[in-house]
Each structure stands twice: as structure tokens, then as C-alpha cells.
ZAMARGU-4260 file (C-alpha; in steps of 0.2 Angstrom, whole numbers, plus 5000, padded with zeros to 4 digits):
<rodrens>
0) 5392/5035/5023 | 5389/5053/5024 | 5405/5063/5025 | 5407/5070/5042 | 5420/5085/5034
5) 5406/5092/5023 | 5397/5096/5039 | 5392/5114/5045 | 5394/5115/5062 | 5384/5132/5059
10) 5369/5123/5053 | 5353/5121/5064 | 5345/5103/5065 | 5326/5104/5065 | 5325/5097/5081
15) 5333/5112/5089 | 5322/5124/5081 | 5307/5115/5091 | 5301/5124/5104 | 5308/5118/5121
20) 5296/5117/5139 | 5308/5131/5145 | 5305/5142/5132 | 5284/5140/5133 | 5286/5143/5155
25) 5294/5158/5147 | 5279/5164/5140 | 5264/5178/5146 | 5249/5168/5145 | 5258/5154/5155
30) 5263/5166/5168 | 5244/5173/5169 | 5237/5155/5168 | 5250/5151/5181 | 5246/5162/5196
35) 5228/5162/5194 | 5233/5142/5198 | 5242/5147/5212 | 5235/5141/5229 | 5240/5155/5241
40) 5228/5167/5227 | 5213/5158/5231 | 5218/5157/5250 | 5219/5175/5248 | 5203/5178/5240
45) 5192/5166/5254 | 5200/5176/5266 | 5193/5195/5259 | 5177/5187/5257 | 5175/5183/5274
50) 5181/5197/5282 | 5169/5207/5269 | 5153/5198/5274 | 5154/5205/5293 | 5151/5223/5283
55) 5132/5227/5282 | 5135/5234/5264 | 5144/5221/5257 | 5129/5209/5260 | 5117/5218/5257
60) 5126/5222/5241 | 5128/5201/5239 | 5111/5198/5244 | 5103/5210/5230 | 5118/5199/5217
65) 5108/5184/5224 | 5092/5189/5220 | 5097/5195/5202 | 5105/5178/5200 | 5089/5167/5207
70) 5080/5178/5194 | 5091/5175/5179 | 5091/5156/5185 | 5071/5153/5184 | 5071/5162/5168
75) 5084/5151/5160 | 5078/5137/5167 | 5059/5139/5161 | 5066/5143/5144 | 5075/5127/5144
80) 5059/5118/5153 | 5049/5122/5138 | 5063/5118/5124 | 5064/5101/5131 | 5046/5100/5132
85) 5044/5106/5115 | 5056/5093/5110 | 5050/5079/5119 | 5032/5082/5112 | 5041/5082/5094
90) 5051/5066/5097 | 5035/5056/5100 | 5029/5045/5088 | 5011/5040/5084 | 5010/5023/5090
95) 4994/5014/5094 | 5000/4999/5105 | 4987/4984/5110 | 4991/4971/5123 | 4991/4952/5124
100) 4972/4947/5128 | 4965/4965/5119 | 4949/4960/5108 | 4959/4959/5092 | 4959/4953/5075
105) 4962/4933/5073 | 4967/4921/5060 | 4948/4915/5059 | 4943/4935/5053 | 4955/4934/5042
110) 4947/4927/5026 | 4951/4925/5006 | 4970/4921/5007 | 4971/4901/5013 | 4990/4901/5006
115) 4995/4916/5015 | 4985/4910/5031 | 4996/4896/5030 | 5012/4904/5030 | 5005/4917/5044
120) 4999/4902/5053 | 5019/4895/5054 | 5026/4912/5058 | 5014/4914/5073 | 5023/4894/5079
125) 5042/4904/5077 | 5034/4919/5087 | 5029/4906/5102 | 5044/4895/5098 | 5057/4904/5099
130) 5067/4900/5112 | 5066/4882/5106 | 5070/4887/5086 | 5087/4897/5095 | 5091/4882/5103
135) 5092/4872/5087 | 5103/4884/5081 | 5092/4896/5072 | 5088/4913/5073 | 5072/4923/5072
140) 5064/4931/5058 | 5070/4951/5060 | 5057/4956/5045 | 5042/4951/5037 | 5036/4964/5023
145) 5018/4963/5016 | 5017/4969/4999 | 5002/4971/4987 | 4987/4983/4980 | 4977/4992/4995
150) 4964/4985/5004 | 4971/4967/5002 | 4971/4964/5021 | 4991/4968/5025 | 4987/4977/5040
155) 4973/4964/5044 | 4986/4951/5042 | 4998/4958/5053 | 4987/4963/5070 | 4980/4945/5067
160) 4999/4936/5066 | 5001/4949/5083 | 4985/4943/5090 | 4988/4924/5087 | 5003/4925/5095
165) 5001/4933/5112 | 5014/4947/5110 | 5012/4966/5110 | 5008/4974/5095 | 5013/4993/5089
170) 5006/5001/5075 | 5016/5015/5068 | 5011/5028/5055 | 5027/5030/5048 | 5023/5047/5041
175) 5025/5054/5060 | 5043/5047/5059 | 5047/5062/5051 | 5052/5078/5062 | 5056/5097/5057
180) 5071/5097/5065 | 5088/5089/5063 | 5091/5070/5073 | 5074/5070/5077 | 5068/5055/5066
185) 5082/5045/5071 | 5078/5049/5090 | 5061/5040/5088 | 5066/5028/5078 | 5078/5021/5093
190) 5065/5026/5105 | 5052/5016/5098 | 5061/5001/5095 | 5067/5003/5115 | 5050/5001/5119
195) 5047/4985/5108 | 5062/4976/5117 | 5057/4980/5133 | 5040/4973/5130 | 5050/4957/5120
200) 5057/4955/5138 | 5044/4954/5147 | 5032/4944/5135 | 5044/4935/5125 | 5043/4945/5109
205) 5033/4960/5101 | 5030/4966/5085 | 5031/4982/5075 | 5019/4985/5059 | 5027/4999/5050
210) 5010/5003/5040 | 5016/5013/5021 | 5035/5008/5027 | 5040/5018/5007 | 5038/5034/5016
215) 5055/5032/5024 | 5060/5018/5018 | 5062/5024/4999 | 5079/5025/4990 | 5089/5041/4994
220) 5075/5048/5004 | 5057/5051/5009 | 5045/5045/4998 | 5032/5058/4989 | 5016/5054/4982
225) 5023/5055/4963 | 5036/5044/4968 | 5052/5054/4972 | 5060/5061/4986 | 5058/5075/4995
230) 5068/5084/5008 | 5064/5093/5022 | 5065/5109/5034 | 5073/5122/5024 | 5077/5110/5011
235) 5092/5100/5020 | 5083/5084/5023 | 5077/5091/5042 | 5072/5078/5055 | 5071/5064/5040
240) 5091/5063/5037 | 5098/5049/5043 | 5080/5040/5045 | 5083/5026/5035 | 5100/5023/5041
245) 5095/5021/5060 | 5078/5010/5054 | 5093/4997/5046 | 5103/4998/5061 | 5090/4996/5072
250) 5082/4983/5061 | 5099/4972/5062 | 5102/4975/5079 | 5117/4981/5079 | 5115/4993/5093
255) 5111/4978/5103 | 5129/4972/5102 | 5138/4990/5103 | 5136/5005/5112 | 5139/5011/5131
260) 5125/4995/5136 | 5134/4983/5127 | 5151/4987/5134 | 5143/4989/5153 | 5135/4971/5149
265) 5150/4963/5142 | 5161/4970/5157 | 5149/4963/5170 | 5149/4946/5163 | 5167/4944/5160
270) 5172/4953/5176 | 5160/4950/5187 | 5151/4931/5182 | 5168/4927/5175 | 5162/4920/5158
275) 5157/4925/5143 | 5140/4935/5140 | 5127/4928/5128 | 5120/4931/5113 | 5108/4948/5112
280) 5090/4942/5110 | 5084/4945/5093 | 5064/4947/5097 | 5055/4961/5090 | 5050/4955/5073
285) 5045/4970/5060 | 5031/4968/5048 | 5029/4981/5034 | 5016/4985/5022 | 5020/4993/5006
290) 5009/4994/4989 | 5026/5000/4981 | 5041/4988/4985 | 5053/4995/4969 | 5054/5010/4979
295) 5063/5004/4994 | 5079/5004/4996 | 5089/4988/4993 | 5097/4987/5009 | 5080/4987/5015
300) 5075/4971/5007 | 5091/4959/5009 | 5091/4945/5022 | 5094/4950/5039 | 5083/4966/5038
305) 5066/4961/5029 | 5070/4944/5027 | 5053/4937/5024 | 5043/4944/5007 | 5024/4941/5005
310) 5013/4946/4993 | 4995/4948/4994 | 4985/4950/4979 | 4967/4953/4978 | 4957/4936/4981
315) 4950/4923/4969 | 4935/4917/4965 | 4934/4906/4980 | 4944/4919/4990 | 4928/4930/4988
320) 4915/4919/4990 | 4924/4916/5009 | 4923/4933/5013 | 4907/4936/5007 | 4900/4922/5018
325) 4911/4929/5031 | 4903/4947/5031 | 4886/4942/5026 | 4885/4930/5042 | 4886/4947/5052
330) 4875/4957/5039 | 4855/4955/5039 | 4850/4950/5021 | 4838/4939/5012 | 4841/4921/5004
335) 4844/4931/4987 | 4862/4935/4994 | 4871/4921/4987 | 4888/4924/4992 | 4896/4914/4976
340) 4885/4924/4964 | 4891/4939/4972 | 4908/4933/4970 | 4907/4930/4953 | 4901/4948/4951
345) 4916/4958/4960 | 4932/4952/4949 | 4946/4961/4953 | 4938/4966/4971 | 4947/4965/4987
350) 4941/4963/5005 | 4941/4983/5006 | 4931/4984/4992 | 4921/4970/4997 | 4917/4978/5016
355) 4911/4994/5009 | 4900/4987/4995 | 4891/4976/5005 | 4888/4990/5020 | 4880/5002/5004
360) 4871/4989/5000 | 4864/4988/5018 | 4862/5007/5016 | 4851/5007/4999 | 4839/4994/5010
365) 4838/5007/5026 | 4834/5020/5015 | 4819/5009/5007 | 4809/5005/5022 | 4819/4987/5027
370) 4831/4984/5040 | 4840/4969/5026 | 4847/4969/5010 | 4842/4960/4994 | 4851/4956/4979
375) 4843/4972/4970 | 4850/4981/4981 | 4867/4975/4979 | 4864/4978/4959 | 4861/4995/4964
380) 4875/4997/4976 | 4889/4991/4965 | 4886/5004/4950 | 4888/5017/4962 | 4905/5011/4970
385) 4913/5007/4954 | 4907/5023/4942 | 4900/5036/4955 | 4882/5043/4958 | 4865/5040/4949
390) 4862/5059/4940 | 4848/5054/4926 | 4846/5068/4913 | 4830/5073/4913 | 4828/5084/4898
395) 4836/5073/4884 | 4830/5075/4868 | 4821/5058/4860 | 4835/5057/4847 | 4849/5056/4861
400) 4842/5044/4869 | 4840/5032/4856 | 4859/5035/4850 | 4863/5031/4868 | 4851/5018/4869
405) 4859/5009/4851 | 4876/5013/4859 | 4872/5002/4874 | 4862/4989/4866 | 4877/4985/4854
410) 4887/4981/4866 | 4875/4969/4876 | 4872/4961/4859 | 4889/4958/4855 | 4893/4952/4874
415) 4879/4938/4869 | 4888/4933/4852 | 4907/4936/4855 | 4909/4933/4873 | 4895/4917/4879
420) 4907/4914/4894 | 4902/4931/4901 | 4886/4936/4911 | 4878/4952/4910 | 4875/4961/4926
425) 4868/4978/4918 | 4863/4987/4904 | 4857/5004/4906 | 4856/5023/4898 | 4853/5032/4916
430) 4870/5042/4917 | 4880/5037/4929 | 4896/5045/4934 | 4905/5051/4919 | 4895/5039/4908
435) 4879/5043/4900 | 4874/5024/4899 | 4885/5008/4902 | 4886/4990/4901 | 4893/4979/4914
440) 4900/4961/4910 | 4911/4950/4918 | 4916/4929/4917 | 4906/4916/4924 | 4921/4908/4927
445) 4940/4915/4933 | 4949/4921/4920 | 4968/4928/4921 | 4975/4942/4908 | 4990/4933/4906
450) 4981/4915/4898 | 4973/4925/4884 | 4974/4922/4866 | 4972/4929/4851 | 4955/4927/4849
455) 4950/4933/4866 | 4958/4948/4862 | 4947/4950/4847 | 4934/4943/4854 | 4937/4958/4867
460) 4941/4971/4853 | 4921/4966/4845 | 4914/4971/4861 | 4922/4986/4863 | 4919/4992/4844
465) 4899/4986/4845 | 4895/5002/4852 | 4902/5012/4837 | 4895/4999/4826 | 4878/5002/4831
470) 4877/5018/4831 | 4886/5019/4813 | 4873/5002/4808 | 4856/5009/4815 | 4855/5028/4819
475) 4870/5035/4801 | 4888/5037/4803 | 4884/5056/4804 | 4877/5053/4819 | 4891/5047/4832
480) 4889/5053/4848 | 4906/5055/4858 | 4902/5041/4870 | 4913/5031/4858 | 4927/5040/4864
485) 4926/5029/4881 | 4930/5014/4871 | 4942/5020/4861 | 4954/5022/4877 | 4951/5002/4879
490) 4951/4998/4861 | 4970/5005/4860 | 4974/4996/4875 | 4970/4978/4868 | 4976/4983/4849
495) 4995/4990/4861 | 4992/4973/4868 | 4990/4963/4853 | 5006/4971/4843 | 5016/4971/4859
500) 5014/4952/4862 | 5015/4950/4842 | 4999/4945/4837 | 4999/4955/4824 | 5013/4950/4812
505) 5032/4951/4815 | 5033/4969/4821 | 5029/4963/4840 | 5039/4975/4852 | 5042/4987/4836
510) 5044/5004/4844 | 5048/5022/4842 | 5054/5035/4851 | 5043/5053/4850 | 5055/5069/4850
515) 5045/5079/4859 | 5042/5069/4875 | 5053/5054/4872 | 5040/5043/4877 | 5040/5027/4868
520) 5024/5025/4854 | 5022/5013/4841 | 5029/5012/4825 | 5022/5018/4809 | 5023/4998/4802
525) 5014/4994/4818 | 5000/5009/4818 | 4995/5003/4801 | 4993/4986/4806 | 4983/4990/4820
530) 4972/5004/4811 | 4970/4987/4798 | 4964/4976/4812 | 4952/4989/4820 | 4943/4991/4803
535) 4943/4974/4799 | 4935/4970/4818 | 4922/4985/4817 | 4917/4979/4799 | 4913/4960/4806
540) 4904/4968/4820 | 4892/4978/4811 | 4888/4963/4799 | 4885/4953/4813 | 4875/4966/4823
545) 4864/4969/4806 | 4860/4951/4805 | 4852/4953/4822 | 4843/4969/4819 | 4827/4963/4824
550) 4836/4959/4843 | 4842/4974/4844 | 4830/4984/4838 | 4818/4975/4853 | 4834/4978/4866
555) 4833/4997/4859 | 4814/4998/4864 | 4817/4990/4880 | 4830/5002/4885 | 4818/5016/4882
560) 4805/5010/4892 | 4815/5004/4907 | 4830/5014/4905 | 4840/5003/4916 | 4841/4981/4915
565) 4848/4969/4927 | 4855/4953/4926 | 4838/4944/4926 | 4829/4952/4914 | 4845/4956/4904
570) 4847/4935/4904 | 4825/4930/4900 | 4828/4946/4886 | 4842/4936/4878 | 4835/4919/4881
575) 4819/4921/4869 | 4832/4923/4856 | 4843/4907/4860 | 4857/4918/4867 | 4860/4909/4884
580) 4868/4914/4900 | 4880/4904/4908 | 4881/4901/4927 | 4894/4903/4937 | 4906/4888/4938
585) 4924/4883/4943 | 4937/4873/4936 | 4945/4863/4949 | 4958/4848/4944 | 4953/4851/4925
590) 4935/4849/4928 | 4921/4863/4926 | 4909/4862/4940 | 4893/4872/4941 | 4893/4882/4960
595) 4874/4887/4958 | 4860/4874/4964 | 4849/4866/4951 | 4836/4875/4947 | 4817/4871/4949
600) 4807/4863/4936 | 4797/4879/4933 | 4815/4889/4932 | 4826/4877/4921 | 4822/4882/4902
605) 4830/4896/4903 | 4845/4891/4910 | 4862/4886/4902 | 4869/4873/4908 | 4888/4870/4914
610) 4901/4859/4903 | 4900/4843/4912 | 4880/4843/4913 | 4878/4843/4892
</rodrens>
């Protein structure tokens, strides 16, 4: 216990140093604020001003205030007109919205994909289900997001899903998300999901297609081309701050359970009905479409935001062949279009791809007197889309062509010999594009990258070498033209591919580190054993292409005469010398199945046939 003795009575407690209400009444400005408070002033005040108004100068002098006033009024209140206006305009997003029963997209346009038709096909059942699917106890899928190279059909997919179901559908070009000025993104963001709930209401559900979602869905910012982020007015992130953070909100529906609506709701049910308000509604499922999903953010991709991931890859075999009969069936053409050797002919194509060629194709027969296409036309259209224009030189010398013509042949030739699983579609020494000749083969049968073995790599590695080979072989190593250069780009692709996967010794995955750049290259161990295997391929190669000298040579003259060969006369050439082309096939439950028709009588020598007809 404190001793009372030791106690100043002269000492001041802080609590009597605090400023008391007496002392601040006390005070000027309390006074001033005081009396203008007073009532009998502003009975005071009234009472002047209505004895003045009965003096003609005092309302004239009013009336003129007035008028001054009125002015400065319409002024300010056009100014604010047109920022609000201005405003307004910029808070609009582009959104392109169709109706229930709109001619749309449906699932039986949608072509190529069966296993993704599927899974759409169930979603569309939640969609009209979902009153039934809550009352089991589940909730409805928040986000779907489509990911995949462009031109696979994710925007297809997703009018068709909105289509199939019978609910509004709003298409969104993300970019106009993004505003100059600050809080604007975030504005139409919850303005355009407003609009998707009210439409839920009223039919049930609706859908949002967020088309290229990674430019504002990217992590810590907006999305640029090279794959960074990007601020923006005046560098401070403008109308895009805080985008992505109302997009998760939004997404979650958090603001349906919050906010001044929430409260308003809650309060009505419990006060008013007298029991407890339901669940919020969860209906406006968002699809996005992205072609680079490790740039989102995380928080973008968990469950409860984007809780559904599909990926959609360019099609197969028999995904093409569908969606070449599909197109074709609205396209005039002759009996030569055969949609599965057409497929066989596009690897790596997707129904983008597809759309285009065939209506160039249709183009190239317009342009030469028909109103259908043929399959020359098609062999003529491809070329085109895949490398660029025809531009023939016409004033090469005789020499040039002949190296170009060797350079070209080799390869055919070493297509036949290394690769007899692969058809050629064309040989040719017309410049095309950046190429001055080219030859184009591809697999009578699906192949994948990832099944490949060693010696389809070299088998691959001969190919690409031939051309060098031939011209060193048949026309002098002095005498290399720079078309080699081309392969080479693909030749140190497949040797990178070898080493890396450790085909080439124990020094698989050997890298190092270049100072300059500190990009990662291979070692000197691993250099040297793939300069050894190069020379060891290109050494094999030209042996093999001097003991069919005589072919090439005859391809050679061919070239030279023609300048250009498809795939029939590429496939009679190489039959006289009992290098056979094989059809197209499919292996299906481990059994190789020839997809073209027998061939006439008149037609069969020439023909090679498929594995389970030998």
C-alpha cells in the first residue's frame, strides 16, 4: 500500500488537467457557433427580409441574384450532365447478349471433341436441373474454364452449352473491362454480373463467356502480350486496379450475402415473415476461355470460383474426319473430297484451321471457272495456308534449280526409305513463302510425339539430313545451297530431343549455363555426342541415297519438267521402283484397319495394302 504521507497535496492528477465542458463553453469559437444557433437570430433575420421585399430596390436587386444564380445552376448542372455521361459511356462494357430461342450454335454443330461433348452434354442437365440438384443438397457449378490452343472450338463450346440449355447467354470481350480511370473496371464488373442475375431470375440461370479471361485474370495484374503485366493511366494501375479482386468476389457471390440488399433482405424475412431468409441463388455460371492457364492467378482456379477445368486440344484423327464431313455437307464439292483422306492430311489442325482451308479451297475452284471444289484444289489450298503465297522465280539460273531440285528430291527419297509409314502429299521447287522448294509428308496413321523411340528419331534425323546429303552426293560439297539452313533448325530440335530424353549415352539432361545470357545450352560432353550422331546419320544417308542414284536422278528430271508433284504422281513415281505408299488406316482396340474403300481392279497394283490384309 502506497504511503498516504508521501503525498503532495501540490501535485496535479492528470485527470484535472483535462479540459472540463465549462472551460470549452468558455471558449470564442463556441460563443460564435453559439449565437448563430440562437433562434431569436434567425427570427430576426426572416423578419428583415420581409419587410425588405416590400422595397422595389431590394427585389429588383433579389431578382437580378436570381437570375445570376439560375445561370450558374444550368451551367453546373450541364457540366455534371456531361461527366456522368461521359462516365456512364466508359463504365459500359462490350457485351454481346443472345436470348433463349436466338438461332445459335448447338451441340450437333459442334463437331471433333465426342469426350468434351459429353461432359458439356451433363453440364447443360445441371443448368436445367438445378433446382432439383439444390434440393439434393448440391450446389451449382460457379465456373467452367476452357483451356487450350486457339481455334479449338472454346467459344463454340460455350454458346452451344448456353444454347442447349435455354438460358441467356453474354459474351464479354474482356479487354473492355479495362477503364482509364480509377474504380471503373470494378463498376462493370458488378454491373455485368447484375445483369446476369437478373436474367438468372427470370429464366432460371444465365451464363457469362469471359472470352481471353488472362487479360484480367493474370497474376498481379493485366495480362500483356509477352506475358507480363502492365499497369495503367499514368502508370498506377487506372480503371484495372482492383479488377481481379471484384471478378473473385463476384464469382463467389459474396456480395450476394452482404451489403445494404443483404441486410434489407435479411431484415424483411426475419421481421417481417418472421423466419429465417433463404439461401442466395447461385445461378449464373461463368465459362472462360484461356490458351494460357499458368498465367492466371491461383485464386482464380480453386474450387468455388472456376471449379470445373477442361481442356480442349486440337482433334484426332477421327475428330477431323467428323468435322470435315461436317463442313463439306454444307460446301459444294466433287466425290474426290474424301473427308478421311483429308483428315489424314491436316495433323495438328484444328476446326479453325479446318473452316478456313476448306473455304480457300472453295475460293481456288471459283477462281477456275467451277462453282465446286476438287481435291486439286484442296492440294493447292493447303500449301498456301500453311507456308504463305505461290511467288515462282522466273529467272533462275539452270544450276539453281537443279541444287534445289536434288535438295528436294533427297528428301522424298528418304521419306520412301526411312519413313514407309508416311505418305507424301508434295514435292515441289516452286518457291513458296520463305521456302524455295519444300516437301510435305505426314503419317498414314495417328502418331503422338510423346510414343517415339529411338529409331523414329533417327529415322526422323535421316530425313531431315537427305537434303544436305543430296546436294553434297550429287551436285559437290562446294556447292551447298543455304536451303540447308531450314533443316538444320529441326535437326537440332530432334538431336536437343534425343540427348535431353538420354538417347544418347548417360549425359541425358547434361546442361549448362551460358554467362552471357544465362540461358540454358548443352554441354560440351553432350555437343560432341550430338555433332557424332549427326555425322554418323548424314554419312548413312548419303550411302543409302547413292545406292538409289538412278531414282533420284529420274525424280530430279521430273521436278524440272513439272516443278511441282502431288500426292498421286508422287505415289505412281515411287511405285515403279517398289517403294509403296500406304493408305490411310486406324488402329482401334489394337487392330490396324484400312479407312479407304478397296480399290478397283484396274487401280490395285499400285496400292499397298494395310497390316491385316497381308
Amino acid at each position: 500500500m502506497a504511503n498516504l504521507d508521501s503525498f503532495d497535496k501540490n501535485t496535479q492528477l492528470d485527470w484535472e488537467l483535462e479540459e472540463t465542458l465549462v472551460d470549452r463553453r468558455q471558449r470564442l469559437p463556441y460563443k460564435i457557433s453559439r449565437f448563430f444557433r440562437s433562434t431569436w437570430l434567425w427570427i430576426g433575420l426572416i423578419t428583415l427580409f420581409t419587410f425588405a421585399l416590400f422595397d422595389a430596390g431590394v427585389m429588383r436587386f433579389l431578382i437580378t441574384v436570381m437570375e445570376l444564380g439560375l445561370q450558374l445552376a444550368i451551367i453546373i448542372a450541364t457540366f455534371l450532365f456531361q461527366f456522368v455521361l461521359m462516365f456512364w459511356f466508359l463504365s459500359r462494357t462490350r457485351m454481346y447478349t443472345i436470348m433463349p430461342g436466338a438461332e445459335g450454335v448447338s451441340f450437333e454443330d459442334y463437331r471433333g471433341q465426342p469426350e468434351v461433348l459429353e461432359q458439356a452434354r451433363q453440364l447443360v442437365m445441371l443448368l436445367r436441373g438445378v433446382r432439383a440438384f439444390e434440393g439434393a443438397g448440391g450446389e451449382p457449378l460457379n465456373g467452367l474454364l476452357l483451356e487450350g490452343p486457339p481455334g479449338t472450338g472454346k467459344t463454340w463450346l460455350a454458346q452451344a452449352i448456353s444454347t442447349e440449355a435455354g438460358v441467356p447467354f453474354y459474351y464479354v470481350d474482356t479487354s473492355s473491362l479495362q477503364a482509364m480511370f480509377m474504380g471503373m473496371g470494378t463498376l462493370k464488373v458488378s454491373r455485368m454480373y447484375a445483369k446476369a442475375r437478373k436474367a438468372a431470375k427470370a429464366y432460371g440461370a444465365a451464363v457469362v463467356f469471359l472470352d481471353e479471361i488472362d487479360a484480367i485474370g493474370s497474376r498481379s495484374g493485366v495480362s500483356s502480350v509477352g506475358g507480363g503485366t502492365q499497369g495503367g493511366f499514368g502508370g498506377f494501375g487506372g480503371g484495372s486496379m482492383g479488377l481481379l479482386s471484384t471478378m473473385l468476389i463476384e464469382m463467389s457471390g459474396f456480395s450476394l450475402e452482404h451489403g445494404w440488399r443483404a441486410r434489407l433482405r435479411t431484415w424483411f424475412y426475419k421481421n417481417i415473415l418472421r423466419r429465417q431468409p433463404p439461401k442466395p441463388q447461385k445461378r449464373v455460371l461463368t465459362i472462360g476461355a484461356t490458351n494460357r492457364i499458368q498465367a492466371l492467378d491461383p485464386a482464380l482456379l480453386r474450387p468455388g470460383r472456376f471449379d470445373k477445368k477442361m481442356r480442349i486440344d486440337a482433334p484426332d484423327l477421327e475428330g477431323r474426319r467428323d468435322i470435315f464431313e461436317y463442313y463439306l455437307s454444307k460446301m459444294a464439292h466433287d466425290e474426290s473430297m474424301d473427308p478421311m483422306v483429308l483428315a489424314t492430311e491436316t495433323p495438328g489442325y484444328t476446326p479453325a484451321d479446318i473452316k478456313y482451308l476448306l473455304n480457300e479451297t472453295l475460293r481456288y475452284a471459283l477462281f477456275d471457272g467451277r462453282r465446286y471444289m476438287t481435291y486439286v484444289d484442296f492440294q493447292l489450298a493447303q500449301p498456301e495456308h500453311e507456308m504463305g503465297l505461290r511467288a515462282p522465280i522466273k529467272h533462275m539460273s539452270k544450276e539453281a534449280r537443279e541444287r534445289i531440285a536434288y535438295h528436294e528430291a533427297g528428301h522424298a527419297a528418304a521419306v520412301r526409305l526411312f519413313l514407309p509409314e508416311h505418305r507424301i502429299s508434295r514435292v515441289t521447287i516452286i518457291r513458296q513463302g520463305m521456302a524455295y522448294g519444300h516437301v510435305v509428308h505426314y503419317p498414314a496413321r495417328e502418331s503422338y510425339q510423346g510414343m517415339m523411340t529411338r529409331e523414329s528419331y533417327l529415322n526422323r534425323l535421316r530425313v531431315a539430313v537427305a537434303g544436305k546429303a543430296a546436294e553434297i552426293e550429287f551436285c559437290g560439297a562446294k556447292n551447298q545451297t543455304l536451303g540447308v539452313g531450314g533443316d538444320f533448325a529441326y535437326i537440332r530440335s530432334v538431336l536437343y530431343a534425343m540427348a535431353m530424353a538420354g538417347m544418347l549415352g548417360p549425359l541425358g539432361g547434361a546442361l549448362s549455363i551460358n554467362p552471357q545470357n544465362g540461358m540454358l545450352i548443352p554441354s560440351q560432353e553432350m555437343g560432341e555426342a550430338m555433332e557424332t550422331l549427326f555425322q554418323r546419320t548424314l554419312i548413312e544417308t548419303r550411302q543409302a541415297l547413292r545406292e538409289r542414284s538412278e531414282m533420284l536422278r529420274a525424280l530430279v528430271e521430273r521436278l524440272l519438267e513439272q516443278e511441282e508433284m502431288l500426292a498421286d504422281d508422287v505415289r505412281a513415281f515411287f511405285d515403279t521402283y517398289g517403294l509403296h505408299t500406304p493408305d490411310p488406316a486406324l488402329v482401334r482396340d489394337g487392330e490396324l484397319i484400312d479407312l479407304l474403300p478397296p480399290p478397283t481392279p484396274e487401280h490395285a497394283g499400285g496400292r499397298k495394302p494395310a497390316a491385316d490384309e497381308k
